[in-house]
KEGU-529116 format. One record per residue (C-alpha): y, z negated, x. Coordinates in steps of 0.25 Angstrom, whole numbers, m for minus. Layout:
<atoms>
ATOM north    up  east
ATOM     Y     Z     X
...
</atoms>
This chain:
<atoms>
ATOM north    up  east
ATOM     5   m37   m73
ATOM    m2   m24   m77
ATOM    m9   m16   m65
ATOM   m17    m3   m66
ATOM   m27    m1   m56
ATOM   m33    15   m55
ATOM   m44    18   m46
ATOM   m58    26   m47
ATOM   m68    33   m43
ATOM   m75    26   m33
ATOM   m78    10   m33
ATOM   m70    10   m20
ATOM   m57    13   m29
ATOM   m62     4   m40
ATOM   m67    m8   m35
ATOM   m55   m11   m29
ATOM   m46   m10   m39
ATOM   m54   m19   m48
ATOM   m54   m29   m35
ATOM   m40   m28   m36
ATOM   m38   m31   m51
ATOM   m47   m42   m50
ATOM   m38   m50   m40
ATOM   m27   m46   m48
ATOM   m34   m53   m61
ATOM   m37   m64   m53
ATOM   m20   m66   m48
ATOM   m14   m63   m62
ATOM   m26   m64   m73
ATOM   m14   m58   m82
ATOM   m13   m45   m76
ATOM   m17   m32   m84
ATOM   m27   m21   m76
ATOM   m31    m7   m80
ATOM   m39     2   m70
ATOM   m37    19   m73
ATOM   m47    24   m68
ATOM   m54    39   m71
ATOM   m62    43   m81
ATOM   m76    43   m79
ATOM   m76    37   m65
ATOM   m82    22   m58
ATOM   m70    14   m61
ATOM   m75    16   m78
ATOM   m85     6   m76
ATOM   m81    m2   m65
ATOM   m67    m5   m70
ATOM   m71   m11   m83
ATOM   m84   m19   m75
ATOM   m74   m25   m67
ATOM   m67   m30   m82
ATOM   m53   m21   m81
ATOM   m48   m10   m92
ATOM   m49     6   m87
ATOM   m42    18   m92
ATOM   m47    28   m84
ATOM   m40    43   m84
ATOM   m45    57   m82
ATOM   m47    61   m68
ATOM   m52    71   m58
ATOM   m55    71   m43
ATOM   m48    81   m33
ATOM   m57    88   m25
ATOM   m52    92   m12
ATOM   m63   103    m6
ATOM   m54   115   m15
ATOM   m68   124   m18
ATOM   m67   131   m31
ATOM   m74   121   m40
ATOM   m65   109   m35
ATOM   m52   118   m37
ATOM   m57   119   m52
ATOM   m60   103   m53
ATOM   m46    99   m46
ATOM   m38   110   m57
ATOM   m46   103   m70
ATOM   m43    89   m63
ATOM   m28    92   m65
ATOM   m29    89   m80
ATOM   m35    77   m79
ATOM   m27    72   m68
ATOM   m15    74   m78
ATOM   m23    69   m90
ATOM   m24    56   m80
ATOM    m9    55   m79
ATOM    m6    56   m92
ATOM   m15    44   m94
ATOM   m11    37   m84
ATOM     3    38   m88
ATOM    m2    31  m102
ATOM    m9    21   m96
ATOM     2    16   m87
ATOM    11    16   m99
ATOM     1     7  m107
ATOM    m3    m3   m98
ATOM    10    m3   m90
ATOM     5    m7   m76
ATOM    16   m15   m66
ATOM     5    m8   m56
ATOM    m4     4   m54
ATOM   m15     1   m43
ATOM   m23    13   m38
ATOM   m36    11   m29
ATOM   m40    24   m26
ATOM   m48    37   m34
ATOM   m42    49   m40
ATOM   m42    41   m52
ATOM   m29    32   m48
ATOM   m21    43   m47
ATOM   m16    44   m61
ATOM   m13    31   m63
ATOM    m6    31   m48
ATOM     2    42   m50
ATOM     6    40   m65
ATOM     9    25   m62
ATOM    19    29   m52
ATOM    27    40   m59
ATOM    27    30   m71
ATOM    34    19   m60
ATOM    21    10   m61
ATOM    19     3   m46
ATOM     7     8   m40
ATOM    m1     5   m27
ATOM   m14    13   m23
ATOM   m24     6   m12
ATOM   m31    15    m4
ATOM   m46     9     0
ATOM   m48    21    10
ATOM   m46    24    23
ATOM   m41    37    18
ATOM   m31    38     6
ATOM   m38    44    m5
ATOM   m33    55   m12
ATOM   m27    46   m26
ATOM   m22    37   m15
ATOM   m13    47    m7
ATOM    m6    54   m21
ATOM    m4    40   m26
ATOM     1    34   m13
ATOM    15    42   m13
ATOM    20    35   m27
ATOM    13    22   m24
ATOM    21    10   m21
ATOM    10     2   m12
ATOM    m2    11    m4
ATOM   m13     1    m1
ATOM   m23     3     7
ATOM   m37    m2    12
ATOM   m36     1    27
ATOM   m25     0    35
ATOM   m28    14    43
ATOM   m27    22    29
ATOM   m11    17    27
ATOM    m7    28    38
ATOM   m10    38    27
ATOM     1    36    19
ATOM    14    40    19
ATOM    22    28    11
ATOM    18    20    23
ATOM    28     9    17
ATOM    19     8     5
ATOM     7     6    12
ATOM     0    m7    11
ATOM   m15   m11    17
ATOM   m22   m20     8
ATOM   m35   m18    12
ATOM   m44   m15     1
ATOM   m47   m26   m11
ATOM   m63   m29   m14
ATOM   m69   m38   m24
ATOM   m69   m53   m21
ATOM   m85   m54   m20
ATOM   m83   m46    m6
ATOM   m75   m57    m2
ATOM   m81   m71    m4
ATOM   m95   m67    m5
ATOM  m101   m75     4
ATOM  m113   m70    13
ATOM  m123   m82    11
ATOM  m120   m83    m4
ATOM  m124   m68    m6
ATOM  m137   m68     2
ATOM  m142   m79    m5
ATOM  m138   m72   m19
ATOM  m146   m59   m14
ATOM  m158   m67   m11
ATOM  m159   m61     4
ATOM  m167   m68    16
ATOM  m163   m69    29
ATOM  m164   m55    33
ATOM  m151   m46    35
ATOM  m146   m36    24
ATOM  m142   m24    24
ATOM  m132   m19    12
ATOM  m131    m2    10
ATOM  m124     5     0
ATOM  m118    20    m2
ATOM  m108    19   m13
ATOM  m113    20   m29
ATOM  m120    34   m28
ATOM  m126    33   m16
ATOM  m125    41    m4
ATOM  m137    49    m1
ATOM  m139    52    13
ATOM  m137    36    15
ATOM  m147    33     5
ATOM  m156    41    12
ATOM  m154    35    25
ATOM  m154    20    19
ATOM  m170    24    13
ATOM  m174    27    27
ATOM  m166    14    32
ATOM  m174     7    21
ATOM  m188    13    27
ATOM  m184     8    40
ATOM  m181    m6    36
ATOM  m194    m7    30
ATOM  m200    m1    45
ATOM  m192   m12    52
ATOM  m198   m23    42
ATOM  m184   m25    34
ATOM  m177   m31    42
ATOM  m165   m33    33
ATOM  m163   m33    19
ATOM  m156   m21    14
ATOM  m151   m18    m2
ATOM  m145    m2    m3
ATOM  m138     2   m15
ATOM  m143    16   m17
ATOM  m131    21   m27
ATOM  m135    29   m39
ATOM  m140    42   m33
ATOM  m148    35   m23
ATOM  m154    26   m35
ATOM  m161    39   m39
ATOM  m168    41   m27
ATOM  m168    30   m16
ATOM  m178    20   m20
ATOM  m187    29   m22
ATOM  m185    36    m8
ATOM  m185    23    m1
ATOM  m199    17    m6
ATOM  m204    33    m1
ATOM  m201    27    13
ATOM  m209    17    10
ATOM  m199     6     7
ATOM  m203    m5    m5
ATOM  m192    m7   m13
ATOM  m199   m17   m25
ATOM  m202   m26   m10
ATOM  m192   m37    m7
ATOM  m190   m32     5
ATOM  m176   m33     6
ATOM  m172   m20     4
ATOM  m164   m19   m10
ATOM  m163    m5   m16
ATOM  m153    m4   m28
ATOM  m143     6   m34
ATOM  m130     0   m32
ATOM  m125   m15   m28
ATOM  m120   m23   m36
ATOM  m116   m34   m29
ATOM  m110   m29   m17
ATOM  m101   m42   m13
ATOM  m113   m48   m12
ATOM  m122   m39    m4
ATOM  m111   m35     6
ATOM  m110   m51    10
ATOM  m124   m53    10
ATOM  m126   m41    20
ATOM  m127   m42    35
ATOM  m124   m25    35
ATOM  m118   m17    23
ATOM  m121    m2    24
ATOM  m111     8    16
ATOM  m102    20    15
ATOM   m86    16    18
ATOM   m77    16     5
ATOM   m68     9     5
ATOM   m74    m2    m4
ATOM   m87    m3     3
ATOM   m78    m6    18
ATOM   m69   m15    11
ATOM   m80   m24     3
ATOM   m89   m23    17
ATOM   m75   m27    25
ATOM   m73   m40    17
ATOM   m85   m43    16
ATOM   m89   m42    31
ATOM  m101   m35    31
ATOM  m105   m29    43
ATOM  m107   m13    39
ATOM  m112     2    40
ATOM  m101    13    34
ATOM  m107    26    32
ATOM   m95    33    26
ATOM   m96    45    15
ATOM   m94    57    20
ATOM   m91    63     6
ATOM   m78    56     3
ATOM   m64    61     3
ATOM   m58    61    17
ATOM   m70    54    25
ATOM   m63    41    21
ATOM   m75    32    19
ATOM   m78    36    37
ATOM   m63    32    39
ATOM   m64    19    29
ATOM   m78    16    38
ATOM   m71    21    53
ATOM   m60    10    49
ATOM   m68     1    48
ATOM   m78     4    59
ATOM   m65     2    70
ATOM   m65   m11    64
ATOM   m78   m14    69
ATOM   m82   m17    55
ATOM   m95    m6    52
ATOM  m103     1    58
ATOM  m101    19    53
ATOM  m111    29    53
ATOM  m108    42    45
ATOM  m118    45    35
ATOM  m123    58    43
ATOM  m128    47    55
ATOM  m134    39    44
ATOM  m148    37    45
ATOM  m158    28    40
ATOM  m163    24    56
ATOM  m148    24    59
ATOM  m143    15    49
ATOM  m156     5    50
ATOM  m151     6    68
ATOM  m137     1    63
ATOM  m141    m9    53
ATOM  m150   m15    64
ATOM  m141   m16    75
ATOM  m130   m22    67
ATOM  m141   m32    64
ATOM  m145   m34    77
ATOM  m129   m36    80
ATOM  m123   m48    73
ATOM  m111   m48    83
ATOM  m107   m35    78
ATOM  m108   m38    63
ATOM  m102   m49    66
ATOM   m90   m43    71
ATOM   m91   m33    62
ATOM   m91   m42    51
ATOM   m78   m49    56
ATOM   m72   m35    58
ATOM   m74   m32    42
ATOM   m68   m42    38
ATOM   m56   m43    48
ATOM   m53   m29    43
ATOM   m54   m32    27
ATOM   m45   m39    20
ATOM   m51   m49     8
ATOM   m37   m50     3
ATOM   m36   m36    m1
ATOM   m35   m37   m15
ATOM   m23   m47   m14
ATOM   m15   m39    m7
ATOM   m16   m28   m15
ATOM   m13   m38   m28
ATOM    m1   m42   m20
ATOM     3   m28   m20
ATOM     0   m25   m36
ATOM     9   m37   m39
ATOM    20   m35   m31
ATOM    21   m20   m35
ATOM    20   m26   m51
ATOM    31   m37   m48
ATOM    40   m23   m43
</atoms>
């Protein structure tokens, strides 16, 4: 079997089709993956890391705010929309795929399209509770829509295609087990606190996590806290946080670091995980149970990352604060009283996992194979 999975942009898109090509290797070792991605975009490096081959096309993003600058950028992206066509038209006859997979990102649409016209079965999962632009031109040729959240399904019109699947994680967040991972990090008895903003950085929320920092110190440290600063934040933070009086060199507790590397891990160790709400981080978070704070972008596409985190947050599964109530004092109050509240993380921990589902990756399998047989 021959499957082609194109996605891009964003690790949200990525990681889970590189979740999904690792349970398909592990079901048929014989099958033969290709990822199309975009040129110069995340999937380049973390496509081959993962140990799978990438042909990535041409591309360009649509910008929808139509200002005169934007215009301009959408008319020069024609070409190399087409220039992505033509090469994805040769890449499907070369490899000749029984499927075409698209997980989101501008940059599955070529391969999506293309494969469709050229009767190549294709399926497109949406991780968001919104349908992402790629997802919605793709969706009206596609043989299966899969989608993360049962709510987003509504969106569509093909409703007979729509099938929800969850969304497929890498098998770490599933079976690392809480005790084993404590013990791995080396932590004591007090509680840890996990934050992370995405691999940039967001930097209102790192300003508010250096004066959470400063309060923790005022408080004693209480718990033990490790923030992933992303790279812009890498440029400035540290330096910020020691002004306000915070010892970074001390071993403290509080761990500083660009980005994590070992989230699996972390998110099982932790008693409370503190994030923005793409679709990745919730699912990961979901099945790994960890009670949560989700302060959504507000500068994504269609607000989706509020709607992904007001989904779950009817669940009972987090607690959401929008980033313009976000405050060091405020986030410090929440993180206490969650402490102080084990009945509510508890429940809020079975919630989570109630709502996940671990066999994600499976199901969508199922779906590639059965399309593959037809």
């Amino acid at each position: 079997m021959n499957v082609i999975f194109t996605c891009g942009g964003t690790g949200g898109h990525i990681n889970p089709a590189i979740a999904l090509a690792n349970t398909l290797k592990s079901r048929d070792p014989n099958v033969n993956i290709l990822f199309v991605g975009c040129v110069g975009e995340m999937e380049e490096q973390l496509v081959p890391k993962a140990g799978y081959e990438i042909k990535c096309l041409p591309g360009s993003r649509f910008f929808r705010q139509l200002n005169l600058k934007n215009i301009r950028r959408n008319v020069q992206g024609v070409g190399r929309i087409l220039s992505a066509l033509n090469g994805a038209r040769k890449i499907i006859r070369d490899f000749k795929p029984d499927v075409i997979v698209g997980t989101g990102g501008y940059a599955s649409f070529p391969a999506l399209f293309m494969g469709a016209r050229m009767g190549v079965p294709t399926c497109v999962h949406e991780a968001n509770a919104v349908p992402g632009l790629a997802t919605r031109l793709a969706a009206g040729s596609a043989d299966r829509i899969l989608v993360n959240f049962a709510e987003s399904g509504k969106a569509y019109k093909q409703q007979d295609k729509v099938t929800c699947v969850g969304m497929p994680v890498r098998s770490e967040f599933l079976y690392t087990k809480r005790a084993d991972a404590r013990k791995e990090l080396g932590l004591d008895e007090r509680p840890l606190i996990v934050s992370a903003f995405g691999s940039l950085g967001a930097k209102a929320m790192n300003e508010a996590m250096a004066e959470f920092m400063k309060l923790e110190v005022e408080n004693g440290l209480p718990f033990q806290h490790i923030h992933a600063t992303g790279s812009y934040g890498w440029e400035w933070m540290p330096e910020a946080v020691r002004s306000k009086g915070v010892d970074l060199d001390a071993k403290n507790g509080i761990d500083m670091r660009e980005y994590i590397y070992n989230m699996p891990t972390l998110m099982a160790a932790a008693d409370i995980f503190i994030s923005r709400a793409g679709a990745s981080s919730c699912n990961e978070i979901a099945v790994s149970g960890t009670p949560c704070i989700l302060i959504p972008s507000p500068n994504v596409t269609d607000n989706h990352q509020e709607k992904n985190a007001r989904i779950i947050e009817s669940r009972g599964g987090c607690v959401l604060l929008l980033e313009k109530e976000c405050s060091g004092q405020r986030l410090y109050d929440e993180v206490s009283a969650l402490l102080k509240d084990p009945e509510r993380c508890s429940a809020m921990r079975k919630a989570l996992m109630e709502s996940s589902m671990p066999d994600s990756a499976d199901r969508i399998c199922d779906i590639i194979e059965e399309l593959a047989k037809n």
